[in-house]
N, C-alpha and C positions, 0 to 999 in steps of 0.2 A: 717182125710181125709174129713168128714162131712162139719169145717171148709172150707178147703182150696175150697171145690166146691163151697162153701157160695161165698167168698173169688172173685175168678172166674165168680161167675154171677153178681154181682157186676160191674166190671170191663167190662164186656161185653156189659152190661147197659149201664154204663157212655160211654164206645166207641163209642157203637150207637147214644148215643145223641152228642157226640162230633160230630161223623160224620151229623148229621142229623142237628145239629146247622151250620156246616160250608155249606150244601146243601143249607141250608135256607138264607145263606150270600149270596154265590153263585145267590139263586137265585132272593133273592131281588137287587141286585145289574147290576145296566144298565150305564155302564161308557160312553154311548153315549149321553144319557139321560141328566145325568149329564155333561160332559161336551158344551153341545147344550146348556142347560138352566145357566150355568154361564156365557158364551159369550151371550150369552142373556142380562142378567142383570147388568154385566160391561158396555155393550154398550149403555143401556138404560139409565143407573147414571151418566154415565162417560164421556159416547161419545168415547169412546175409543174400540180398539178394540182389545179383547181377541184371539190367537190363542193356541191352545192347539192338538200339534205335536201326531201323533201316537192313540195308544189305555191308556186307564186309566187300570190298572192293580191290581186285587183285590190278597194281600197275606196272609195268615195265621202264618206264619212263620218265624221268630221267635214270633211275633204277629201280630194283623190283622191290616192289613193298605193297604192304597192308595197307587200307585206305576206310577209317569207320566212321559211321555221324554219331550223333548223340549216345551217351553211357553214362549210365547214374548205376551209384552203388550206395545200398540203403544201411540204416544200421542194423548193429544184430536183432533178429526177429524178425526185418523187414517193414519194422514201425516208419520211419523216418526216412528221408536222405540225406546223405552221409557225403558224398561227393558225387561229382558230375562234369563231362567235357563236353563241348561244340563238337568237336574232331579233332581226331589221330591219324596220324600215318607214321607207319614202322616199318622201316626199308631194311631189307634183310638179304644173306650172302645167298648164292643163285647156288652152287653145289650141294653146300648142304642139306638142300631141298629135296634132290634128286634121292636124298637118300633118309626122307622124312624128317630131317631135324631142323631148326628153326634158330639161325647166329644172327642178334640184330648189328647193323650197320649206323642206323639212324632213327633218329625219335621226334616227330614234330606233335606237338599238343597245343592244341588252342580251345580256349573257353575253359579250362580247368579251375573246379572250384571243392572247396574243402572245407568244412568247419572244425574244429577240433573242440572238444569240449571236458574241463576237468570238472569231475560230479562234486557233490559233499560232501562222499566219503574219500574224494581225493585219489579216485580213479580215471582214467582216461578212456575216453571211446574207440581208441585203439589200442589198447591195450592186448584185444586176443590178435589183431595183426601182426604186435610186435611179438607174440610169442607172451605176451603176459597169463592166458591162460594157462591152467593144468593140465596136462592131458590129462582123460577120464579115461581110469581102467579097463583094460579089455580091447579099447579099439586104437585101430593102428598099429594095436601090442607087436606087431609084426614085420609093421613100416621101422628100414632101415634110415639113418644118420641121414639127412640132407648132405651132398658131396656141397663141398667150399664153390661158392660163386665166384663166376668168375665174367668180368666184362670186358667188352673189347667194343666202344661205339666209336663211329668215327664225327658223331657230334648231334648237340642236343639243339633243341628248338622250343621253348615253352613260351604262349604268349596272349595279353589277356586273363593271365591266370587270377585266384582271389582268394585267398584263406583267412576265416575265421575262428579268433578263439575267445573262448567265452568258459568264465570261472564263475560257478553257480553257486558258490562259497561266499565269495566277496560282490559281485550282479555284476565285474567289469567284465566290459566286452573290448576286442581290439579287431580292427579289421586292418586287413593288407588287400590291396586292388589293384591293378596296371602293372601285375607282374611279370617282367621280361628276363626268362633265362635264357642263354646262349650259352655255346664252348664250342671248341673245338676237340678233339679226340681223347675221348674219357676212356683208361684202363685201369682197371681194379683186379686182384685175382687174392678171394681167398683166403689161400692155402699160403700163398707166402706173404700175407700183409700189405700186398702193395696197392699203392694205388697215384694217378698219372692224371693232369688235367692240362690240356691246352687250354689258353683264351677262354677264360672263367669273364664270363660277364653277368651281372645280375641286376635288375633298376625294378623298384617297386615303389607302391605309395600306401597310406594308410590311415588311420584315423585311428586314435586311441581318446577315450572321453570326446572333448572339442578341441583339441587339439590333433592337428594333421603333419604329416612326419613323409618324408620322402630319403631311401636309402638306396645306393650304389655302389655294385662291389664290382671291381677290377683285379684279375688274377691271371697276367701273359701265360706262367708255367709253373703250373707245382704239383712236386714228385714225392711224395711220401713214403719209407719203405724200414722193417727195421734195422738196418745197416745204414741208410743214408736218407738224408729231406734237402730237398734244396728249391728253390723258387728265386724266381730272378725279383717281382715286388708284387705286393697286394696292395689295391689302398681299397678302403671304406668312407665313403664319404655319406653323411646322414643331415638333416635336414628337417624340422621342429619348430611349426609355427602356428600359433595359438592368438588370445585375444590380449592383443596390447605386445606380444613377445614374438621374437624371434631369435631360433640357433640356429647354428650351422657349423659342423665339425666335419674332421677328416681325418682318420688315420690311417698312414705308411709304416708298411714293414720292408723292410726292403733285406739284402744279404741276410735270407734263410737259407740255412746249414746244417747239417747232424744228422741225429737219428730218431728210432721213438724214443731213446733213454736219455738224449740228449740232446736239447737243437737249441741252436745260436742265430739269434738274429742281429744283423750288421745295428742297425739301429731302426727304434719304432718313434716315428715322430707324432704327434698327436698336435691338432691346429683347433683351438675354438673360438669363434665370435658369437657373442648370445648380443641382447639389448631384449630389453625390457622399459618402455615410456623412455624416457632419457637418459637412464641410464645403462652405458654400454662395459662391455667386458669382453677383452681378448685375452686368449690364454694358449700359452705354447710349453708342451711338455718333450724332449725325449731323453734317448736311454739307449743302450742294446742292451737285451734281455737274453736271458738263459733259462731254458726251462727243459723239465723232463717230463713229457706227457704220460708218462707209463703212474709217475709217482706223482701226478696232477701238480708240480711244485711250480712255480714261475719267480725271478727274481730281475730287480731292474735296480744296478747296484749303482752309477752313473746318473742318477737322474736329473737333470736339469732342465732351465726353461723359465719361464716369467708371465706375471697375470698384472695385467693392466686393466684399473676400471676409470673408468670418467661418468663422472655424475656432474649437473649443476647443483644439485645440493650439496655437493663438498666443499668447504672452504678452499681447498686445493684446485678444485676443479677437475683433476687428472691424479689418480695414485699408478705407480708400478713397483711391480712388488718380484725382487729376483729367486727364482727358488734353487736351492741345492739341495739333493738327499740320496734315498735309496729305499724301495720295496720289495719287498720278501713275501710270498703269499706260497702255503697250503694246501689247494683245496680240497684234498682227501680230506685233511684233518680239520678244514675249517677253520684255519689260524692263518691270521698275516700281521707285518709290523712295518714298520714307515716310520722314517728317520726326514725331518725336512728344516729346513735352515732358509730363513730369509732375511734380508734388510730393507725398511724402506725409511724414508727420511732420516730420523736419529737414533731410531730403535732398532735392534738386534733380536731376533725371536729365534729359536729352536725347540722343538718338539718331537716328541716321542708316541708314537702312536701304538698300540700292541692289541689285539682284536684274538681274544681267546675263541669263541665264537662265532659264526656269521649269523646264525638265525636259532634263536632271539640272539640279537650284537651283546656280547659281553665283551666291553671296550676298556683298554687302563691306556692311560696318558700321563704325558710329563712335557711340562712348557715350560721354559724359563725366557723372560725378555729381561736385559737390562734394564731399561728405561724408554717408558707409554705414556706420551699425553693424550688421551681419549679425545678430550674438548676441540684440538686443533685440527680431527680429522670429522666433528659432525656440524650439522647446519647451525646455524646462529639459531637462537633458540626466539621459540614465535612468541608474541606478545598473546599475555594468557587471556583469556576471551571466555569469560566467566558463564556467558550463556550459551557455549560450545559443549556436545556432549563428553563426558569424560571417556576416555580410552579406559576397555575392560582390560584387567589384571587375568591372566590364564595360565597354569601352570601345569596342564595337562601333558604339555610334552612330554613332561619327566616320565609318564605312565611309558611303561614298556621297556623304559631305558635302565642297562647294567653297564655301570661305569665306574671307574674310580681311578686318581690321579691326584699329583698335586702340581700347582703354580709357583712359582714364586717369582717376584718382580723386582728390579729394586729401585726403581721410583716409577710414580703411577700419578698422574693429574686426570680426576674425573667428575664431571658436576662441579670445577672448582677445587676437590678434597684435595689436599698436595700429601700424598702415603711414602713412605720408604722400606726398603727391608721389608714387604709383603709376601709371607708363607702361607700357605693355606692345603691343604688334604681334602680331595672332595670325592665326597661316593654318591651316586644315585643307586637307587634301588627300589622296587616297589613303588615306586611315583614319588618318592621322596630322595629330596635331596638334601645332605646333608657335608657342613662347613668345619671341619674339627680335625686339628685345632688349626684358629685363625690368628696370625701375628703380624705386627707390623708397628714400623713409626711415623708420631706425626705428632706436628705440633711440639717441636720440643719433648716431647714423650713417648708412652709407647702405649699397646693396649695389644690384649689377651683372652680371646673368647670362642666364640662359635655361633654358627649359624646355619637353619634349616628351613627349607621349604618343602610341603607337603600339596602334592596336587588334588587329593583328599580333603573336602573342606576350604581348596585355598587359601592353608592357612604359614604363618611366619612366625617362629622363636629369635628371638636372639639372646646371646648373654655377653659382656663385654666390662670388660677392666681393665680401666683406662687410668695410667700414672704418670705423673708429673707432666702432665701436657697441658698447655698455653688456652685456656678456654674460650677468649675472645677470639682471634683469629680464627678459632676450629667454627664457633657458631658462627661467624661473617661468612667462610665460605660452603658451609653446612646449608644453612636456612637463609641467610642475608639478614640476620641478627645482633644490632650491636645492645646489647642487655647486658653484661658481665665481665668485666675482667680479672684476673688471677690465674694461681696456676697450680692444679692440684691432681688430686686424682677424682672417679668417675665410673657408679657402678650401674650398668644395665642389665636387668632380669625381665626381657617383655616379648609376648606372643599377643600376633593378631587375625585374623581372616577378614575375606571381602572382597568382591573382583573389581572394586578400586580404590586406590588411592585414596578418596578420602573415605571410604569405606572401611578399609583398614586403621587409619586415623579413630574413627567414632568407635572402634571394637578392640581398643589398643588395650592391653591388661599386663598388670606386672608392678614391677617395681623397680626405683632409683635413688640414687645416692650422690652426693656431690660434695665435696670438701677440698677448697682453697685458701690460698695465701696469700696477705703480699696484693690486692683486687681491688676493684670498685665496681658499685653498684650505676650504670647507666643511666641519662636520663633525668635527675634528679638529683641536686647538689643540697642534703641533708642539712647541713651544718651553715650555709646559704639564706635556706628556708626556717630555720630556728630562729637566725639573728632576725629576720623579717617577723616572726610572730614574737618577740619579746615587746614589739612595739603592741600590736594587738591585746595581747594582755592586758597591758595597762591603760590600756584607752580605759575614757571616760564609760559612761552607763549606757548601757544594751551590753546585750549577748553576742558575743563576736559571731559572725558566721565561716560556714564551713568556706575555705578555698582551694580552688581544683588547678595544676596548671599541669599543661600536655609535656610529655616528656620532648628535653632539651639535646640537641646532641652534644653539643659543649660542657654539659652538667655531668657531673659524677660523686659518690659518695664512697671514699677510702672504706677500706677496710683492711685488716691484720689477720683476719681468720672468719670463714664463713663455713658454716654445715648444714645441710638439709637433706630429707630423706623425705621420697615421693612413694603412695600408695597409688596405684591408675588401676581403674577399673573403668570400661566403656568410652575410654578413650579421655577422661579427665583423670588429670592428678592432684591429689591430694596432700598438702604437708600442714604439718602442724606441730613441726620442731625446728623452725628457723633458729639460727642462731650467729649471730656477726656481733663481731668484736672489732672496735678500733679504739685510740687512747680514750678521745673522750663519748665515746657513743657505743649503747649496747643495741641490738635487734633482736626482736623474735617476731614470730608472725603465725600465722596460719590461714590458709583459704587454699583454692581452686585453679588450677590451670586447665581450659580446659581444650587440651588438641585436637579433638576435631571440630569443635568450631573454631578455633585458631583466636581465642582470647580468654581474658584468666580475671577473677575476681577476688584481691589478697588485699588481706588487712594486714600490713606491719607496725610493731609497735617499736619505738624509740626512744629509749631514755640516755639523757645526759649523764653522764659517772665523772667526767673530770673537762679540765679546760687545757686542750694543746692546741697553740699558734701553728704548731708544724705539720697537724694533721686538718687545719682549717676550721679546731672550734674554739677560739680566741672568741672573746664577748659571748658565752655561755653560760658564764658561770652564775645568773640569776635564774637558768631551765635548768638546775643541779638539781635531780630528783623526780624530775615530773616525765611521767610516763606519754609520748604524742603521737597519736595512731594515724597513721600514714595508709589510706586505702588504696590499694593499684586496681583499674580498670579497664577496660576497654579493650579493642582487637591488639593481634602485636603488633600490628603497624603502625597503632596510633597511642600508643598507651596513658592513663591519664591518671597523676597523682592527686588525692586528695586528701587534706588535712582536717580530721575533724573534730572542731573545735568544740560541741558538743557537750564532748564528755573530757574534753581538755580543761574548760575551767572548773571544771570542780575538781582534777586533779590538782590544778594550781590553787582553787580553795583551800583545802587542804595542805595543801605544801604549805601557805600564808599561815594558816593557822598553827602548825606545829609550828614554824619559825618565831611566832609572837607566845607562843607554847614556849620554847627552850628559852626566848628571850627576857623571858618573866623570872623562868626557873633559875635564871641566871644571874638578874637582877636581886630577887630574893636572898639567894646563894650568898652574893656580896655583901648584902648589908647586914645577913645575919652573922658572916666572920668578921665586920666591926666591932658590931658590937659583945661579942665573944672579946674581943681583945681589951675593948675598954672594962669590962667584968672582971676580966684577972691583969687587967695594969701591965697588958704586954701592948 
């Protein structure tokens, strides 16, 4: 019994002084006081002006702390508001008290909202918070050094929070809304670097443009110090959903280690699935990284991982694509470089990536694939639908971009072209991009030139010299052209503009050159069509008329050597030095091709010179001498030869008449050497 009285006064004791501790809070405590002398001193530093809604409310319970409603703090001048909470409570150590000073424990905020705003001249509206202002001479001249901060909470509460930011430069606005921060015991001090977070929890949401974005960070422990860092894992998980699209990523860092000069992460895995309409795309990267935050460097020397996309527009239907490489980044100096290795199907790719600058990007590259067939990885091509609008030609991207790098490939099927051995040197600069020099083979040959694009104008050069390459095959899978066979060289001097296609066609300017060997003329069996008109000829009375027939694909006319040279202006080409040769048949010609309407109007002309069985002009030899104009017509897809006879029989008049001309001369000749012989009795 002795005890328990013991026991009892004890406890009566301690109650009194609890109650006598809390009278003494009570009564040192003047939340008018206090909230006067902080709008006070905001508005003194700041310019800005503090209001603080309602009464400051002193609690005990579940521990002692501050308790406020509403508080808005305006911009400098007092024009605007700048931020604003529902309520706070700030729960703070009980000693300290006793002796005027103020150690917080705890932080709950609810309703906090922010805007942040960078102006035009690319200033911030915080800027004199952050200490961005000057001090003006004279005042404060006196106020000593702020001593090092230093925090000790035993855990944060932020919720409903909202921050907006808004770039009055570019008119984007980004809002963040439903922001929930949590932790458990946050220490930071200062003077020696450190700083300590339990149970980092953060979940928001937002809106950037029309698209809305939701992000969540998880952080058990991490210890940041300059001696040692270490964290058991962070992940980041983000969240990106718009019209027709959706993403959704995560990254893990897990075995963080080091210091500020030096910290190692076990490995950072990064997880993405996007889709967009049907088409879907996963992508998994990691690495352990090493970085030294003091010298802002980060490098990810290990980097592996694989990006799989599935579309129904692929012929494949599903591509995966494995990556191997390593990154290197800067960011003091704003350089980083990227080394990445893939394979997918039969191709081998590597590339070299180097980024002299971040902003404007000045970027140098280096690709090399073995061997790409384009065609086998895009959709079957749609049947063309003539009264479908045409797709615009835009070459604006280039604007802004500094790049420069070369390719090289060594075999490439694209649109059909079958290339080999493809080098090429490419710089962009100034909205222009430019192809020099460009090599490569094909066709039995090779060809040697360059090529630029200018987003200026949207306009196109090319120059190209083209030797000893197969010309039928290159135009079949070129244009789907059978016009030509031989095999020679090929010179192009031609610039166009136009934002399409066939725009560029109608504005097409320059010039070309062609000389073959060894060929045949498509279409149209020459030597065919002659023996057919010898009968014409000699028909009876009337005027033969003209005859048209559509080209043949079975039909061809030999040749041993062909040359022409093209003047294009507005998208038609001009020639008017044909020139083909075979044993018994000469050509020349001149007319019109004209490429953007996609049909040509050429007179050739053809004369007979001799009679060979082996080249097909066997039974010629009565058109020896007559000159037969061969007119070509019509679209290239249908093209139409016509013979016209016209101006044919008065060639063959002519012919007739000299013949019965020499015939006489000849006759003559003979009788007058008789009789020469009978005069002198030989």
């Amino acid at each position: 019994m002795k005890a328990l009285r013991i026991l009892g006064i004890v406890a009566g004791v301690v109650l009194a002084l609890l109650a006598a501790a809390v009278g003494l809070l009570y009564a040192l405590f003047d939340g008018e006081k206090i909230k006067g002398e902080a709008s006070r001193v905001v508005l003194e530093q700041t310019q800005r002006k503090l209001d603080i809604a309602g009464r400051l409310e002193l609690s005990v319970w579940p521990d002692v702390g501050i308790r406020l409603g509403r508080l808005t703090l305006s911009e400098p001048g007092g024009r605007e508001e700048f931020l604003a909470l529902d309520s706070a409570r700030v729960a703070v150590a009980v000693m300290p008290l006793l002796s005027k000073q103020v150690q917080v424990r705890r932080i709950e905020v609810d309703g906090f909202k922010a805007t942040l705003v960078k102006r035009k001249d690319g200033t911030l509206n915080i800027a004199d918070l952050l200490g961005g202002k000057e001090q003006k001479p004279g005042v404060d001249a006196d106020r000593t050094a702020p001593s090092p901060m230093q925090i000790d909470i035993a855990g944060i509460r932020i919720a409903n929070a909202q921050f907006t930011w808004r770039d009055e430069k570019s008119g984007s606005t980004t809002k963040l809304s439903d922001l929930d921060l949590s932790s458990g015991r946050v220490q930071a001090d200062g003077a020696k670097q450190t700083l300590a977070v339990d149970a980092l929890s953060l979940a928001a949401k937002g809106k950037a443009g029309t698209d809305a974005f939701e992000l969540k960070l998880e952080a058990p422990k991490l210890a940041l110090s300059p001696e040692k860092a270490g964290g058991e894992s962070l992940s980041l998980a983000a969240q990106l959903s718009g019209a027709g699209r959706n993403v959704a990523a995560r990254l893990v860092l897990s075995g963080v280690e080091g210091n500020a000069k030096a910290l190692k992460i076990g490995k950072l895995a990064l997880d993405v699935d996007a889709k967009s309409g049907e088409t879907a795309v996963k992508a998994r990267l990691d690495s352990p990284v090493a970085a030294n935050p003091g010298e802002q460097t980060i490098a990810l020397e290990k980097l592996a991982g694989s990006v799989e996309l599935t579309s129904p527009q692929l012929p494949m239907k599903q591509l995966k694509l494995p990556l191997d490489g390593s990154l290197r980044a800067d960011l003091a100096q704003q350089t980083a470089a990227l080394e990445l290795a893939t394979r997918f199907d039969e191709s081998k790719i590597a590339t070299k990536l180097k980024i002299a600058k971040f902003a404007p990007l000045a970027l140098g590259f280096d690709l090399d694939i073995d061997q790409l067939n384009v065609d086998k990885y895009l959709p079957p091509k749609a049947k063309e639908d003539k009264a479908a609008k045409e797709g615009k030609l835009d070459f604006s991207a280039l604007k802004g971009l500094d790049a420069n790098g070369a390719i090289r490939i060594g075999s490439l099927q694209v649109s059909k072209l079958k290339l080999a051995k493809l080098n090429a040197k490419l710089n962009i600069a100034g909205g222009r991009l430019d192809v020099a020099p460009l090599t490569l083979n094909l066709y039995e040959g090779s060809a040697n030139g360059s090529l630029s694009l200018n987003a200026a104008g949207n306009t196109v050069a090319m120059k190209q010299n083209l030797a000893g390459v197969s010309i039928n095959p290159l135009l079949k899978d070129l244009a789907d052209k059978d016009l030509v066979e031989g095999r020679g060289s090929v010179a192009l001097d031609v610039a166009s503009r136009g934002d399409t296609v066939t725009a560029m066609k109608k504005a097409l300017a320059g010039s070309a050159s062609v000389s073959l060997r060894d060929g045949a003329i498509k279409g149209i069996n020459l030597a065919q069509s002659l023996r057919d008109l010898k009968g014409k000829l000699g028909a009876a009375s009337g005027k033969p008329q003209d005859t048209s027939q559509q080209a043949k694909a079975g039909d061809k006319t030999d040749f041993s050597e062909l040359t022409a040279s093209l003047k294009i202006a507005n998208g038609v080409a001009h020639n008017d030095d044909l020139a083909m040769k075979s044993p018994f048949l000469r050509l020349s010609g001149a007319g019109d091709i004209d490429i953007g309407g996609g049909q040509m109007n050429y007179l050739a002309k053809a004369s007979v010179v001799a009679s060979s069985a082996g080249q097909g002009g066997q039974g010629l030899d009565q058109l020896k001498g007559l000159t037969i104009p061969v007119r070509v017509t019509g679209p290239f897809e249908n093209l139409s030869y016509r013979i016209e006879f016209g101006s044919l029989v008065g060639e063959a008049a002519k012919a007739k008449v000299a013949e019965k001309t020499q015939e006489i001369k000849s006759a003559v000749g003979d009788k007058a050497k008789d009789k020469l012989k009978g005069l002198f009795g030989k």
